[in-house]
RODO-2510 file (C-alpha; in nm, 4 decimals, decimal comma):
residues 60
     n   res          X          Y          Z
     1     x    10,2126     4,0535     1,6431
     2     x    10,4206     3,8446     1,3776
     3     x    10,4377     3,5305     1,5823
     4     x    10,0633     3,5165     1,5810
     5     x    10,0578     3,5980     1,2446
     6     x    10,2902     3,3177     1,1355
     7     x    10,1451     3,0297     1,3976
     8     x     9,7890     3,1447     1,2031
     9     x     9,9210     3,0939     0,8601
    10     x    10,1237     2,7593     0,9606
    11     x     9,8106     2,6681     1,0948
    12     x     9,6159     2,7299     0,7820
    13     x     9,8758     2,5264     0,5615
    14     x     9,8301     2,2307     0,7802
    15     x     9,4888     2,2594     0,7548
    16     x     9,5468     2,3079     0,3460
    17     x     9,7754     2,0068     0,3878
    18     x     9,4788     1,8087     0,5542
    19     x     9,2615     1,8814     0,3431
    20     x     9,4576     1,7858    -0,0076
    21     x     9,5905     1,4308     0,1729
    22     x     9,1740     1,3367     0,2429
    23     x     9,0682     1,4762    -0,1533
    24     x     9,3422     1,2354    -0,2154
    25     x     9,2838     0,9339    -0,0507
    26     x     8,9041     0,9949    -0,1539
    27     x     9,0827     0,9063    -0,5379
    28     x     9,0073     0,6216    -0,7123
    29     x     9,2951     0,3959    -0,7162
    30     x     9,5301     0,4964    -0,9908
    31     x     9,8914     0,4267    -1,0833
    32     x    10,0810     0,7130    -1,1123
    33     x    10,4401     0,6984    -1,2925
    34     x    10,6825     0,6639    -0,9893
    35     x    10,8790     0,9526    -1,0510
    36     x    10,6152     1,1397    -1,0218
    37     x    10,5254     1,0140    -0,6684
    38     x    10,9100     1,0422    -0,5534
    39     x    10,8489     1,4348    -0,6556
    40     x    10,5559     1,4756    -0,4624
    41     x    10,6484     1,2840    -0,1790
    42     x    11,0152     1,4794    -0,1643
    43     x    10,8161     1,8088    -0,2077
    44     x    10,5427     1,7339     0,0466
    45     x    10,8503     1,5931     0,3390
    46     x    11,0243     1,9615     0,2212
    47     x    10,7417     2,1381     0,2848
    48     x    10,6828     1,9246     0,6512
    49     x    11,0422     2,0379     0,7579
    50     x    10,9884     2,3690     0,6936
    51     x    10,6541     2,3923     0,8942
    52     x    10,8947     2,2072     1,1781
    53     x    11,1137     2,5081     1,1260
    54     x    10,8699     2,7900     1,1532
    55     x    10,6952     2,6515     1,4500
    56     x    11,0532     2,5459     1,6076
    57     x    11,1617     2,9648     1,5070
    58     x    11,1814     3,2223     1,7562
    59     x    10,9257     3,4992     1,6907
    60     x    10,9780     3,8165     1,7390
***
């Protein structure tokens, strides 16, 4: 069924997501050049929205 298909893989990029914020953290504090965190922040609240999209979508 392509709901279930699409809840497993939203599920699996959430878990991806999880999993790349804790290798993160785990980093040794560095600066990074802010427009390089403004990029990744604006690409990770993009990619947040759109999991709030998919889950919000009808299946069918």
């Amino acid at each position: 069924m392509p709901g279930d298909r699409m809840k497993l893989a939203i599920g699996r990029m959430e878990r991806a997501l999880t999993r790349i914020e804790q290798a993160v953290d785990a980093l040794p504090e560095q600066p990074m050049p802010p427009l390089h965190n403004e990029k990744a922040i604006e690409a990770l609240k993009a990619l947040d929205a759109l999991i709030g999209e998919l889950k919000g979508a009808p299946h069918g």
